[in-house]
N, CA and C atoms of all chains as a GROMACS GRO file, in nm:
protein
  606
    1UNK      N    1  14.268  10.890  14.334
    1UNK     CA    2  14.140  10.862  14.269
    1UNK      C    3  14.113  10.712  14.273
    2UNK      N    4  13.980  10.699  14.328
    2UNK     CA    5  13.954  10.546  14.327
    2UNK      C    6  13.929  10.497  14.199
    3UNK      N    7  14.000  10.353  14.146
    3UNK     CA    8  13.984  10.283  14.042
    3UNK      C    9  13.865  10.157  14.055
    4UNK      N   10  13.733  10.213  14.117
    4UNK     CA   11  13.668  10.084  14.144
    4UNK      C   12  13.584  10.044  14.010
    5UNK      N   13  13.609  10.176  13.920
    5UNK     CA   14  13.552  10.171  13.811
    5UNK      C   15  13.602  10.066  13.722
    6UNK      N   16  13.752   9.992  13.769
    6UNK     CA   17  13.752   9.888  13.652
    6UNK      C   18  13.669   9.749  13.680
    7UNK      N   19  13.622   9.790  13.781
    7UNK     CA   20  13.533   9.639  13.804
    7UNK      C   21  13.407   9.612  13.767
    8UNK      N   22  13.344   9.724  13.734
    8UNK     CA   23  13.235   9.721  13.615
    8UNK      C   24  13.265   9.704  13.500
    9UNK      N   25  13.298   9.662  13.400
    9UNK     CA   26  13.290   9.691  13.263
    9UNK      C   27  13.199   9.778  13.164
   10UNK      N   28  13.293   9.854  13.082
   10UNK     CA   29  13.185   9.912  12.977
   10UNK      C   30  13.064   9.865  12.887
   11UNK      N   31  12.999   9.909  12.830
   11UNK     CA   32  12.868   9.860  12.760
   11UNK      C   33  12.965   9.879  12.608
   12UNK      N   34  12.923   9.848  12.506
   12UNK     CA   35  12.928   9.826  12.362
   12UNK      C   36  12.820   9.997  12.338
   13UNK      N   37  12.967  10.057  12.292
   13UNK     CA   38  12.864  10.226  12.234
   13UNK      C   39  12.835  10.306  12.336
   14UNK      N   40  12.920  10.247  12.464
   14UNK     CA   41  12.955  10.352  12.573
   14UNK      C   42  13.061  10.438  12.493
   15UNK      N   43  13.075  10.635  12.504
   15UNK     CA   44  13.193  10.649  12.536
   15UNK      C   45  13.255  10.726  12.667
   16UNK      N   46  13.385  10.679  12.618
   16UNK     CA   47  13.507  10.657  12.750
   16UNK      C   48  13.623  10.746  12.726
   17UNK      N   49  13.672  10.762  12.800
   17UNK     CA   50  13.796  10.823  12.806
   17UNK      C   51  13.940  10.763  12.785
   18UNK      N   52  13.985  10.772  12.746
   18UNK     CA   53  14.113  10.659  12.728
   18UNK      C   54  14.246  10.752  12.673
   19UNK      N   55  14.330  10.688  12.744
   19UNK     CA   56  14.477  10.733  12.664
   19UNK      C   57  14.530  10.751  12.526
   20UNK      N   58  14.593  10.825  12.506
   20UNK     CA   59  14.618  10.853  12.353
   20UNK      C   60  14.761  10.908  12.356
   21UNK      N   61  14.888  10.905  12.269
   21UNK     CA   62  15.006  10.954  12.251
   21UNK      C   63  14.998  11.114  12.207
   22UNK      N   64  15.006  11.241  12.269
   22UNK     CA   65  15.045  11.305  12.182
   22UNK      C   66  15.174  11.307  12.113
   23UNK      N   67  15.204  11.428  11.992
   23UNK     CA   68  15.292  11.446  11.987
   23UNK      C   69  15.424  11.524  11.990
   24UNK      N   70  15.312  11.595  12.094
   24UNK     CA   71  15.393  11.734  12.133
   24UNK      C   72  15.352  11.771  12.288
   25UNK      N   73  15.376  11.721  12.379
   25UNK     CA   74  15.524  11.673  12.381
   25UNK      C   75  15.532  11.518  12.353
   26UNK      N   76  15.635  11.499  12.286
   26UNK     CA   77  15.623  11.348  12.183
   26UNK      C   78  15.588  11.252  12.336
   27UNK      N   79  15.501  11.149  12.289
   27UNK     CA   80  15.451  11.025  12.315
   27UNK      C   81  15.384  11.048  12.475
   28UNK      N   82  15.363  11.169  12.489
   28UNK     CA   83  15.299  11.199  12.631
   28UNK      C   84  15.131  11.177  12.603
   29UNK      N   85  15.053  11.113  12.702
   29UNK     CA   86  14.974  11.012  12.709
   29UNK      C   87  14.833  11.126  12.750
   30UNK      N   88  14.760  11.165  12.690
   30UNK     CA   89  14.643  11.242  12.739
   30UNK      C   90  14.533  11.211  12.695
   31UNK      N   91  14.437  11.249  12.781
   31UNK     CA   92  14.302  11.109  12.779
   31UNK      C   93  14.182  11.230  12.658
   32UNK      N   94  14.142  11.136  12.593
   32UNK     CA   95  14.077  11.203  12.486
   32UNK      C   96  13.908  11.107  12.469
   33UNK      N   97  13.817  11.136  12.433
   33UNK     CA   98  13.717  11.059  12.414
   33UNK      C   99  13.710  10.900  12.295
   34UNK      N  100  13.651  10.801  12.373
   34UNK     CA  101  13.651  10.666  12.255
   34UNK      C  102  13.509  10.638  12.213
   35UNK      N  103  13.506  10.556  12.168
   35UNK     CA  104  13.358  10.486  12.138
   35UNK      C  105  13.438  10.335  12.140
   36UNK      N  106  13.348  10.277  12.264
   36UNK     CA  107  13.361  10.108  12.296
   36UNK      C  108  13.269  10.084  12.142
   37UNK      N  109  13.357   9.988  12.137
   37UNK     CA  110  13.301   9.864  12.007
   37UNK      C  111  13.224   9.741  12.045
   38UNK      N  112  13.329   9.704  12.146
   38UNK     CA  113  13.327   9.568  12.167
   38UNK      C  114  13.346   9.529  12.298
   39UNK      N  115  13.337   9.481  12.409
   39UNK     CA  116  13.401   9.427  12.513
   39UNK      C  117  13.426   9.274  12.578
   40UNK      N  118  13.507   9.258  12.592
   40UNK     CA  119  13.591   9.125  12.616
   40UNK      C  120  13.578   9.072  12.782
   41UNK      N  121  13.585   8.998  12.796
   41UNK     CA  122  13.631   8.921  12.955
   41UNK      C  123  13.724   8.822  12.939
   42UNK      N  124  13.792   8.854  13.051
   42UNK     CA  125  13.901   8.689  13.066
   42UNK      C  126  13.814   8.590  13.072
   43UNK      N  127  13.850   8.452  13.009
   43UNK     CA  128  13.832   8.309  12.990
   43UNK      C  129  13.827   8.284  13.155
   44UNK      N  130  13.925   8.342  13.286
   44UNK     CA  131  13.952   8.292  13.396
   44UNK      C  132  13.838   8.421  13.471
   45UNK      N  133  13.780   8.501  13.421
   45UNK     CA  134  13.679   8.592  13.535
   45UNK      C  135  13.778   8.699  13.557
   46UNK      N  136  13.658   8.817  13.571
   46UNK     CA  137  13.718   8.911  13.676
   46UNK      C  138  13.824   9.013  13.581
   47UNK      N  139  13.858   9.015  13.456
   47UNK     CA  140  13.945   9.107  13.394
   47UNK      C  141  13.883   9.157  13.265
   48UNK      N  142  13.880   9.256  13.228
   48UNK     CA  143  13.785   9.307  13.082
   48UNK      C  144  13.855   9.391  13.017
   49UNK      N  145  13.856   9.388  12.900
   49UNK     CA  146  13.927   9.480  12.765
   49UNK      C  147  13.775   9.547  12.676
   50UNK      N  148  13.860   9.578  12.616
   50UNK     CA  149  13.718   9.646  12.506
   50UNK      C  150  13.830   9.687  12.386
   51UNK      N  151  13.735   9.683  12.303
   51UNK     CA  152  13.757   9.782  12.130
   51UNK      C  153  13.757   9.910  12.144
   52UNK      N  154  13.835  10.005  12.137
   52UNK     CA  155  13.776  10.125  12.098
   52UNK      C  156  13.854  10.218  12.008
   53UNK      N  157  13.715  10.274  11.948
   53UNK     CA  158  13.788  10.335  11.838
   53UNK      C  159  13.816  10.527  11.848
   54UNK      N  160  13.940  10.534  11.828
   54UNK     CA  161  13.951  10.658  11.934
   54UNK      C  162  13.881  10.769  11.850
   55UNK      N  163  13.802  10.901  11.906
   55UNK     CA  164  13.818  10.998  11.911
   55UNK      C  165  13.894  11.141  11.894
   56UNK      N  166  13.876  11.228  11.788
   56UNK     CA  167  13.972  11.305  11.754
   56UNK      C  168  13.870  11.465  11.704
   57UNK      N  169  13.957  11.570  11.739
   57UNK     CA  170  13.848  11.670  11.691
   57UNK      C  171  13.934  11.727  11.567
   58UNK      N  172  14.015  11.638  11.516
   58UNK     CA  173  13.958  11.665  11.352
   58UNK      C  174  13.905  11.621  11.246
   59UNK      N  175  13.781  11.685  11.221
   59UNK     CA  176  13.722  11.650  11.200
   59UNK      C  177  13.727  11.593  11.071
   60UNK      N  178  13.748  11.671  10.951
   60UNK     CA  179  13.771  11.627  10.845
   60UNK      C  180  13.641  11.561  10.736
   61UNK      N  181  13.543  11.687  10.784
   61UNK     CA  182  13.384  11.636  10.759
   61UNK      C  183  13.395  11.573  10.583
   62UNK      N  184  13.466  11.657  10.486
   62UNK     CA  185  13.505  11.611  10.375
   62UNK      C  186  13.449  11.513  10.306
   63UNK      N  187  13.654  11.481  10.391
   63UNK     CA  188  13.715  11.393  10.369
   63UNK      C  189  13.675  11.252  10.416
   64UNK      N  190  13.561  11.265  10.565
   64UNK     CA  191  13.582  11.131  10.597
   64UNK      C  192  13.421  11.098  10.671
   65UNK      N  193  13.310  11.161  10.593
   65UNK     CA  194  13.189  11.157  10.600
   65UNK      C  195  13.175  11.032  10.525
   66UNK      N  196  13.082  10.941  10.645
   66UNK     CA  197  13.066  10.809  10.538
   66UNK      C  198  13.163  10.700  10.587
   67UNK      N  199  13.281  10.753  10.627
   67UNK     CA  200  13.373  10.686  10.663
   67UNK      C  201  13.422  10.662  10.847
   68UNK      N  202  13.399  10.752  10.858
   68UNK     CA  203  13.385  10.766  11.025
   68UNK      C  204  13.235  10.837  11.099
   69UNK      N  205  13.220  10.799  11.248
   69UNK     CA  206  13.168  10.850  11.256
   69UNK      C  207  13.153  11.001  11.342
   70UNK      N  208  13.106  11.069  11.302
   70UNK     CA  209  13.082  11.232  11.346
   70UNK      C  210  12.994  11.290  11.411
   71UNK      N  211  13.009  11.330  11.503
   71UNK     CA  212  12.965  11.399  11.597
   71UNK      C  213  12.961  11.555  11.623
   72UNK      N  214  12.848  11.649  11.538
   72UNK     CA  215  12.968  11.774  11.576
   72UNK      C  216  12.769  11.867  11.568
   73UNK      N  217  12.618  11.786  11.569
   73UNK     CA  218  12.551  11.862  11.648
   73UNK      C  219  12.547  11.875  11.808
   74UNK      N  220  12.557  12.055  11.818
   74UNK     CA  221  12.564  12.091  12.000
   74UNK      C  222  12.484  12.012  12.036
   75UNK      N  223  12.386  12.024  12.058
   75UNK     CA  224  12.235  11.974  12.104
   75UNK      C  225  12.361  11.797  12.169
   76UNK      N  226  12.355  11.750  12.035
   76UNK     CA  227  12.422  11.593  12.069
   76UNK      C  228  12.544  11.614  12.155
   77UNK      N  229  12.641  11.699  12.114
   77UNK     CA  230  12.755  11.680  12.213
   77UNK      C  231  12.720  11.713  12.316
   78UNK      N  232  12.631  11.802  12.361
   78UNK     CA  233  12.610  11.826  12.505
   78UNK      C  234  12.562  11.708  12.596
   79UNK      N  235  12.440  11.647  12.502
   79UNK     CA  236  12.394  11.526  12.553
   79UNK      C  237  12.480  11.444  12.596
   80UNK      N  238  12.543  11.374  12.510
   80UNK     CA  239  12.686  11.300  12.530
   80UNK      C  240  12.790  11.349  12.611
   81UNK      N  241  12.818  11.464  12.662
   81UNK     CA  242  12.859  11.509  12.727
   81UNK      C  243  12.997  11.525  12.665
   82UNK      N  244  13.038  11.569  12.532
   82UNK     CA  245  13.139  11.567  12.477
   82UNK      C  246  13.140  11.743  12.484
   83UNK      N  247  13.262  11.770  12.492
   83UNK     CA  248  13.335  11.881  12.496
   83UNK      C  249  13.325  11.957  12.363
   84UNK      N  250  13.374  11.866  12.269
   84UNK     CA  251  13.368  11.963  12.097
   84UNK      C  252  13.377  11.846  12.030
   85UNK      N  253  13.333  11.940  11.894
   85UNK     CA  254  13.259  11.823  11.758
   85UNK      C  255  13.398  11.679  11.794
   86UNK      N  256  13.332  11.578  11.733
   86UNK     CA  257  13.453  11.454  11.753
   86UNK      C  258  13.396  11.340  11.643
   87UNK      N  259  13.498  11.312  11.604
   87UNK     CA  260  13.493  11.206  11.484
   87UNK      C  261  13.567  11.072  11.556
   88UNK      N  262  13.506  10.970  11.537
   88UNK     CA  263  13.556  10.872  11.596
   88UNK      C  264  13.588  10.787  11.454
   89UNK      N  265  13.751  10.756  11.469
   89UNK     CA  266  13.801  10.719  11.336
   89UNK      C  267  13.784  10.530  11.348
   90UNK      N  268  13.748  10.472  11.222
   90UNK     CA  269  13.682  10.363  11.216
   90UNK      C  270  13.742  10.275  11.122
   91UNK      N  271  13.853  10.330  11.118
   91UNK     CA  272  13.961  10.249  11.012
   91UNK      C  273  14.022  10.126  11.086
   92UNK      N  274  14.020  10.001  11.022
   92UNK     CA  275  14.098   9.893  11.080
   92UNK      C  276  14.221   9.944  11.158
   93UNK      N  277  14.322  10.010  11.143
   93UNK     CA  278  14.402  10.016  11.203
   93UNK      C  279  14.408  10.152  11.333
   94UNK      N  280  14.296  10.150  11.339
   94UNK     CA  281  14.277  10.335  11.424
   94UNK      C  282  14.211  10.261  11.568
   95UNK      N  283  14.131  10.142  11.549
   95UNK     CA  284  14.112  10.119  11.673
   95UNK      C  285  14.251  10.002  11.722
   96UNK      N  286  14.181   9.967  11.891
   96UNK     CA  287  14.320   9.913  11.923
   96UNK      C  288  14.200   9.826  12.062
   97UNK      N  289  14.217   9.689  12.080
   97UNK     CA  290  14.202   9.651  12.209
   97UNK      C  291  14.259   9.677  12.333
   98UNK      N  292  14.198   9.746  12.420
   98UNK     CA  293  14.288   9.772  12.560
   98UNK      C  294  14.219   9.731  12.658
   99UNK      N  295  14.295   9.698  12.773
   99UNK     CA  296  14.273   9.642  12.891
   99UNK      C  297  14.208   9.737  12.955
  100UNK      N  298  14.101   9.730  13.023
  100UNK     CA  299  13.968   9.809  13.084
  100UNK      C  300  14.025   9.813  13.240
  101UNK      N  301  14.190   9.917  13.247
  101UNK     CA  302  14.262   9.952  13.365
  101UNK      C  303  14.303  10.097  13.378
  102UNK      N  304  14.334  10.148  13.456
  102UNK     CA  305  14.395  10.289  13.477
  102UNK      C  306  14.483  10.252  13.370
  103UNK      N  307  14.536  10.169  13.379
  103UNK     CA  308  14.754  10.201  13.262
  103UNK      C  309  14.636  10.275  13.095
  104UNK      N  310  14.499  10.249  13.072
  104UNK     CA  311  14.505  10.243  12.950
  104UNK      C  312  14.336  10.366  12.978
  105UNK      N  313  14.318  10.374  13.066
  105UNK     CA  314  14.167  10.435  13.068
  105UNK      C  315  14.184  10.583  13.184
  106UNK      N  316  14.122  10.637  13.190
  106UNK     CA  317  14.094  10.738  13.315
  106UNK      C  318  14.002  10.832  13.309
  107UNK      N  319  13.959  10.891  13.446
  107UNK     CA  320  13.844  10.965  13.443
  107UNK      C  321  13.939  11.153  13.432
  108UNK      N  322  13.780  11.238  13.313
  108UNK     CA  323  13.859  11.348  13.372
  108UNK      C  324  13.841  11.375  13.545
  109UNK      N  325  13.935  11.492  13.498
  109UNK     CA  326  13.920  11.530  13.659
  109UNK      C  327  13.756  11.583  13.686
  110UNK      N  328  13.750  11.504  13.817
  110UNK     CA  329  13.600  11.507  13.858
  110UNK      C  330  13.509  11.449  13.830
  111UNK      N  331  13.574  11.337  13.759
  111UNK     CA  332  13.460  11.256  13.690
  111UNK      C  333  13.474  11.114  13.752
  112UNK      N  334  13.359  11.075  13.798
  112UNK     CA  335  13.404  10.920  13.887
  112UNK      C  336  13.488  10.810  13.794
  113UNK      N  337  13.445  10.787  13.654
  113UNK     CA  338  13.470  10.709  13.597
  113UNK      C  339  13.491  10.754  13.420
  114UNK      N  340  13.577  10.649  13.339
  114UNK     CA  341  13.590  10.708  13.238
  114UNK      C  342  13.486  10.717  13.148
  115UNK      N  343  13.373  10.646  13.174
  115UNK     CA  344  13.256  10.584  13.119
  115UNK      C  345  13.212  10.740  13.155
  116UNK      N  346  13.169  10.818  13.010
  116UNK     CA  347  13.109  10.973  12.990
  116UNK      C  348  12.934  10.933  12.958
  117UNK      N  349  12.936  10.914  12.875
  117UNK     CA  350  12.790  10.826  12.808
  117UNK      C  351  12.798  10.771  12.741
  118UNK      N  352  12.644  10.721  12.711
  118UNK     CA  353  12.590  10.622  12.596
  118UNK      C  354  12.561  10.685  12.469
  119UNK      N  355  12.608  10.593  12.369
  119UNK     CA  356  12.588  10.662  12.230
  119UNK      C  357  12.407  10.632  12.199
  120UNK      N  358  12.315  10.720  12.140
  120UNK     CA  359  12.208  10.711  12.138
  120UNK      C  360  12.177  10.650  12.024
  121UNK      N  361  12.074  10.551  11.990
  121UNK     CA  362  12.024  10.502  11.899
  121UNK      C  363  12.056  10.541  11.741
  122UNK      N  364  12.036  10.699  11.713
  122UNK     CA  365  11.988  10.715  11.618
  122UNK      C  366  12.165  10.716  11.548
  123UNK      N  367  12.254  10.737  11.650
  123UNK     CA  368  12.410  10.713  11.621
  123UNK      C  369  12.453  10.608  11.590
  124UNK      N  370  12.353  10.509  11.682
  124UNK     CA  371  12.435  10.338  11.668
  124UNK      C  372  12.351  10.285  11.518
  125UNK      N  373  12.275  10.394  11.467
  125UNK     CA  374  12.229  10.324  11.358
  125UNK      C  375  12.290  10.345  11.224
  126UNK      N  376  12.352  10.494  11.276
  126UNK     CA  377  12.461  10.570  11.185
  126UNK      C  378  12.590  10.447  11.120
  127UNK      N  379  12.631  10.470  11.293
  127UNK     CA  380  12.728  10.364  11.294
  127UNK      C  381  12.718  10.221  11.181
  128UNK      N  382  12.600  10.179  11.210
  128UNK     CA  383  12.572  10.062  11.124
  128UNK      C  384  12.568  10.065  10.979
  129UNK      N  385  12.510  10.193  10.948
  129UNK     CA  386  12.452  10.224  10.798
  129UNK      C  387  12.648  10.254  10.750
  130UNK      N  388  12.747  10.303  10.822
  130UNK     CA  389  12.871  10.345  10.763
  130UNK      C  390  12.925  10.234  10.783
  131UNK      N  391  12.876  10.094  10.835
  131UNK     CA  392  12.985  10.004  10.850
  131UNK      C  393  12.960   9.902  10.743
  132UNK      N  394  12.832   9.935  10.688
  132UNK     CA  395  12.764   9.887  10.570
  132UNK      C  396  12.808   9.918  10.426
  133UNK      N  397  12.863  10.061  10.455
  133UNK     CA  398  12.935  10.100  10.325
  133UNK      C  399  13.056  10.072  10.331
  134UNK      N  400  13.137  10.058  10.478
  134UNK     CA  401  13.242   9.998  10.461
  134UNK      C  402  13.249   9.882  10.390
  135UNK      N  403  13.169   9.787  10.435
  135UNK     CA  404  13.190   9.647  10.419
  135UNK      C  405  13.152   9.631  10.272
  136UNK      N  406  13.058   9.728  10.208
  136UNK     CA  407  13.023   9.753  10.054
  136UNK      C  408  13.150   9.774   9.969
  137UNK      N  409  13.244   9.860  10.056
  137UNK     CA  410  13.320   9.927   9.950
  137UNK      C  411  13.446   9.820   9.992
  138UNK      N  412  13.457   9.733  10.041
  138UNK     CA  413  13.551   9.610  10.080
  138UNK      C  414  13.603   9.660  10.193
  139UNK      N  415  13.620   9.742  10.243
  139UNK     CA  416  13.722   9.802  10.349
  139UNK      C  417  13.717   9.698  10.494
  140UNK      N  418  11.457  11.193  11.303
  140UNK     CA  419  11.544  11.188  11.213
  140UNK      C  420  11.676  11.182  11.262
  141UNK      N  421  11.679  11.164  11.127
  141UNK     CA  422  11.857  11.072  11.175
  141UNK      C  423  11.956  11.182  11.168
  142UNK      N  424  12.054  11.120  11.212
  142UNK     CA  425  12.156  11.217  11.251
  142UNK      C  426  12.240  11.267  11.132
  143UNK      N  427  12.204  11.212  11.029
  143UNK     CA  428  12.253  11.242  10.944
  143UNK      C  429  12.223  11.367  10.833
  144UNK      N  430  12.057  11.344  10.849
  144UNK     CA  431  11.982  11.499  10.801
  144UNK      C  432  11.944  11.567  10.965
  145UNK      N  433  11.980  11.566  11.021
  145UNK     CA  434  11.953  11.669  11.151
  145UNK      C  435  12.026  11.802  11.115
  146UNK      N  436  11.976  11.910  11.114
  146UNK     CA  437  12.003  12.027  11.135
  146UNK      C  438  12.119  12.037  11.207
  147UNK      N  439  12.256  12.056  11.145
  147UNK     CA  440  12.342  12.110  11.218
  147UNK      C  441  12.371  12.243  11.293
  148UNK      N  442  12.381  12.261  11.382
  148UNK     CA  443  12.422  12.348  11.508
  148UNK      C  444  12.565  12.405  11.519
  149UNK      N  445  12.670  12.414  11.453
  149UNK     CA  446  12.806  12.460  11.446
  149UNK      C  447  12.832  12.550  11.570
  150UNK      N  448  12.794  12.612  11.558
  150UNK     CA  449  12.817  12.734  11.656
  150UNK      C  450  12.806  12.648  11.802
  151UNK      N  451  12.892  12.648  11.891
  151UNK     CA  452  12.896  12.617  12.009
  151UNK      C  453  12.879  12.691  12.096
  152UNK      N  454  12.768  12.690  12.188
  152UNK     CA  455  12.759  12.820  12.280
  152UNK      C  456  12.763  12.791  12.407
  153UNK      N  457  12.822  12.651  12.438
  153UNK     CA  458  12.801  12.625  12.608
  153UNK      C  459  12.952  12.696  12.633
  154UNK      N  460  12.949  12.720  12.771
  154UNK     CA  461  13.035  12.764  12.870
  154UNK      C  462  13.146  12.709  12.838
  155UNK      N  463  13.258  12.706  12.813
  155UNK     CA  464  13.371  12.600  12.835
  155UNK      C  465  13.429  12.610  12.923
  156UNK      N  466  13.401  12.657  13.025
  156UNK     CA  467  13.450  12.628  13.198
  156UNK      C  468  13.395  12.536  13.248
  157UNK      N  469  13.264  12.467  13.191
  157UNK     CA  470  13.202  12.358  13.198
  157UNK      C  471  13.253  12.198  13.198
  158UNK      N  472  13.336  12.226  13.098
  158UNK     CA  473  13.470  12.084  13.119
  158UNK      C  474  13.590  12.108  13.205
  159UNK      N  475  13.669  12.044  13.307
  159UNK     CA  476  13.780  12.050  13.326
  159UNK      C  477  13.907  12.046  13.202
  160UNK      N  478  13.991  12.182  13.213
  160UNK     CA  479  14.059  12.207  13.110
  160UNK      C  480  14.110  12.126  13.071
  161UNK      N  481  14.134  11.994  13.136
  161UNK     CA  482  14.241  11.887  13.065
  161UNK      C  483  14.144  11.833  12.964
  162UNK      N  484  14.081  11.826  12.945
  162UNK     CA  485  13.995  11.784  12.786
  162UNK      C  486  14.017  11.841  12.664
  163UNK      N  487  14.069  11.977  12.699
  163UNK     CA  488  14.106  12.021  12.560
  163UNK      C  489  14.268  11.980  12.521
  164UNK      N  490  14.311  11.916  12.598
  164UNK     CA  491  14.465  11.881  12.570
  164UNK      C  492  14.503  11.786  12.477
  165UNK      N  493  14.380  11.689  12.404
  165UNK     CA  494  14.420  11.600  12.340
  165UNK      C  495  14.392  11.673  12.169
  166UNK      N  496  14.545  11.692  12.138
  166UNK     CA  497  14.512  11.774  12.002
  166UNK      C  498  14.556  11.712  11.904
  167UNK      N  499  14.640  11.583  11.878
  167UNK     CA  500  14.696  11.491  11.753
  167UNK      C  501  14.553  11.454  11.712
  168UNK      N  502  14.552  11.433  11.546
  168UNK     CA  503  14.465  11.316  11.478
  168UNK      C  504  14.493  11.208  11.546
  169UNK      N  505  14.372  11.096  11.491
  169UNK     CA  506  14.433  11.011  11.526
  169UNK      C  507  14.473  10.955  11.400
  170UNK      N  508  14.626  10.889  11.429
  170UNK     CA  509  14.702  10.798  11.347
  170UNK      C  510  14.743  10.640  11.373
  171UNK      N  511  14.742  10.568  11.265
  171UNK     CA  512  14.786  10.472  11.275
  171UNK      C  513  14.924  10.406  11.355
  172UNK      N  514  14.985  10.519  11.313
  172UNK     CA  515  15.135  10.514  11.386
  172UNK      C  516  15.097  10.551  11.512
  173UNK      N  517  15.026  10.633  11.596
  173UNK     CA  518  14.980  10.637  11.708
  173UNK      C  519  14.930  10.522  11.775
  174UNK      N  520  14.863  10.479  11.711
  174UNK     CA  521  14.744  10.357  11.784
  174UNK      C  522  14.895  10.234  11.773
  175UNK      N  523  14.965  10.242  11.693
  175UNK     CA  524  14.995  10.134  11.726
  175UNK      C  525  15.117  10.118  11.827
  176UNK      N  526  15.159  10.214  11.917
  176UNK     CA  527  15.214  10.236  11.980
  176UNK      C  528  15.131  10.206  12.096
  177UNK      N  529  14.985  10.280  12.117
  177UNK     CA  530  14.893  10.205  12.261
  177UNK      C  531  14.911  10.018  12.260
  178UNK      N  532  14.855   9.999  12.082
  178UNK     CA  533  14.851   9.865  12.060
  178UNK      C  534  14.971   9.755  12.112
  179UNK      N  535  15.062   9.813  12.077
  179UNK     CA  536  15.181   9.732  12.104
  179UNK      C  537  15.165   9.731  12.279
  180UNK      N  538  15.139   9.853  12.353
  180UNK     CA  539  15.186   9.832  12.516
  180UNK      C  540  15.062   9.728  12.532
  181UNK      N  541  14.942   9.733  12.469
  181UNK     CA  542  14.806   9.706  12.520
  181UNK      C  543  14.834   9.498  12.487
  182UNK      N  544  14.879   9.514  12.389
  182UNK     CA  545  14.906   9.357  12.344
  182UNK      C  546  14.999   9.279  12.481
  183UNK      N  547  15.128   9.324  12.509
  183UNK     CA  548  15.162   9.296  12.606
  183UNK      C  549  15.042   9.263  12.732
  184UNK      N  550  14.980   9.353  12.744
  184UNK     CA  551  14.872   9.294  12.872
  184UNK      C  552  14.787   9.170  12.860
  185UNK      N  553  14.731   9.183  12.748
  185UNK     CA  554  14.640   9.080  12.707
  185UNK      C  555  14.665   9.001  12.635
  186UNK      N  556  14.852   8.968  12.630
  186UNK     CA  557  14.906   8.848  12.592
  186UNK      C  558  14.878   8.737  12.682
  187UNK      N  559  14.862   8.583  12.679
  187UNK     CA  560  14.887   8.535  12.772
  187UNK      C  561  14.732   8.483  12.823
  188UNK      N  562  14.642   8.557  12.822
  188UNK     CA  563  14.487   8.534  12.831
  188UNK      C  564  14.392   8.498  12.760
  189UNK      N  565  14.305   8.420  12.756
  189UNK     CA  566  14.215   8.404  12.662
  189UNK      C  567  14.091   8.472  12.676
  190UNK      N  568  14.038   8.532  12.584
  190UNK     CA  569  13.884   8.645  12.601
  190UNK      C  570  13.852   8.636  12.536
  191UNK      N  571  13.688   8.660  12.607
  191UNK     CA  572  13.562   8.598  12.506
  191UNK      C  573  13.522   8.747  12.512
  192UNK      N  574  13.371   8.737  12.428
  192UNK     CA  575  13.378   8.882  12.395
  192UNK      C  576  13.194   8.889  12.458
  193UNK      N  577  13.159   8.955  12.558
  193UNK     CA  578  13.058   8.986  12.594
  193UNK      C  579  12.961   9.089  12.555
  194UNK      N  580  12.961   9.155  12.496
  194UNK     CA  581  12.906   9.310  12.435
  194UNK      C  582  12.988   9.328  12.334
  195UNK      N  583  12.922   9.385  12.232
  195UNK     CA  584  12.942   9.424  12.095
  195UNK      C  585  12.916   9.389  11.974
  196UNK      N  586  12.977   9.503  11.852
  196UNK     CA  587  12.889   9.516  11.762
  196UNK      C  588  12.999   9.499  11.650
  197UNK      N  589  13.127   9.474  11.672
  197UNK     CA  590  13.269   9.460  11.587
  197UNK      C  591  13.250   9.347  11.539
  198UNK      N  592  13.322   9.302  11.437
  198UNK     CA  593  13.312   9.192  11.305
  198UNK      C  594  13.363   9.080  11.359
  199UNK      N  595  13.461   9.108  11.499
  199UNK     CA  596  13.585   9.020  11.530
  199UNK      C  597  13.516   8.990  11.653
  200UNK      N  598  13.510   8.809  11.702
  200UNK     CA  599  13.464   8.780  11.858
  200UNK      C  600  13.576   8.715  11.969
  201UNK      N  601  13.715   8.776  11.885
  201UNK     CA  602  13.805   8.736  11.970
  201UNK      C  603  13.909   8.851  11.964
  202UNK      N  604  14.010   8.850  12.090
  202UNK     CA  605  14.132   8.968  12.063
  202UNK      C  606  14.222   8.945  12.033
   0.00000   0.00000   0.00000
């Protein structure tokens, strides 16, 4: 599979595909959906990282409405091209900077690149309004 | 309207032969103790470099 995809960089509220540990079988690496935060370039050119905060389908509408964000109308996942409902967890320690390379990103199979879609407006506003209560509630 | 009062849809009715099966393989939460296991290999890479931050919407403009 060609990696020419790391020479574009992602957009901010692209999501991507990226590596994740399961744990069964312990620490084996399978690519699950992210939401880019942020993206970085080397100071020297030519190398890019990003934020992202991973993706998980549990959901935990509850428990963590307000707190993450959720994804789980069809209509939207289809758009997005997400597989099933997904909560993208938004806790300081849940995202992680990674290097925008195969060792840390990949496409599914058949898919040119890990870059799936763009998160749509009315999400990135979501996003904003929960990062608002974060930052309200000190977190 | 926002996504927040949008009419939820639960019921999933697309095909799921529609994704390549390896999509359904990622089944852990995510955890802290997880991430910081990517974190730790991911730090190693982007030790050593300095990056600026071109796109985004995170609190932080450095890694």
């Amino acid at each position: 599979m060609s990696s020419n995809w790391c020479l574009q960089p992602p957009s901010a509220f692209d999501i991507v595909t990226a590596y994740f540990p399961e744990s069964n079988p312990k620490g084996e690496l399978r690519l699950r959906p992210c939401l880019v935060l942020d993206v970085f370039e080397s100071e020297d050119g030519g190398e890019f990282a990003c934020r992202v905060a991973y993706g998980t389908k549990h959901i935990k509408f509850v428990q963590r409405k307000g707190l993450d964000l959720i994804i789980q109308n069809a209509a939207d996942l289809d758009m997005l091209g997400l597989p099933y409902a997904t909560r993208f967890a938004l806790d300081d320690d849940c995202y992680a900077d990674l290097p925008w390379t195969p060792e840390f990103f990949g496409p599914w199979e058949g898919y040119p690149s890990p870059a799936i879609s763009f998160l749509p407006e009315e999400y990135q506003k979501e996003y904003a309004y929960i990062m608002m209560l974060r930052s309200a509630r000190g977190m | 309207m926002s996504a927040l009062l949008k009419e939820e849809t639960r019921v999933d009715v697309r095909p799921v032969n529609r994704f390549p099966a390896e999509v359904y393989n990622a089944h852990d939460d995510v955890t802290p103790e997880a991430v910081r296991v990517i974190r730790e290999r991911a730090d190693e890479r982007l030790a050593g470099k300095k990056w600026k931050k071109i796109d985004g919407v995170g609190k932080r403009n450095v890694i």
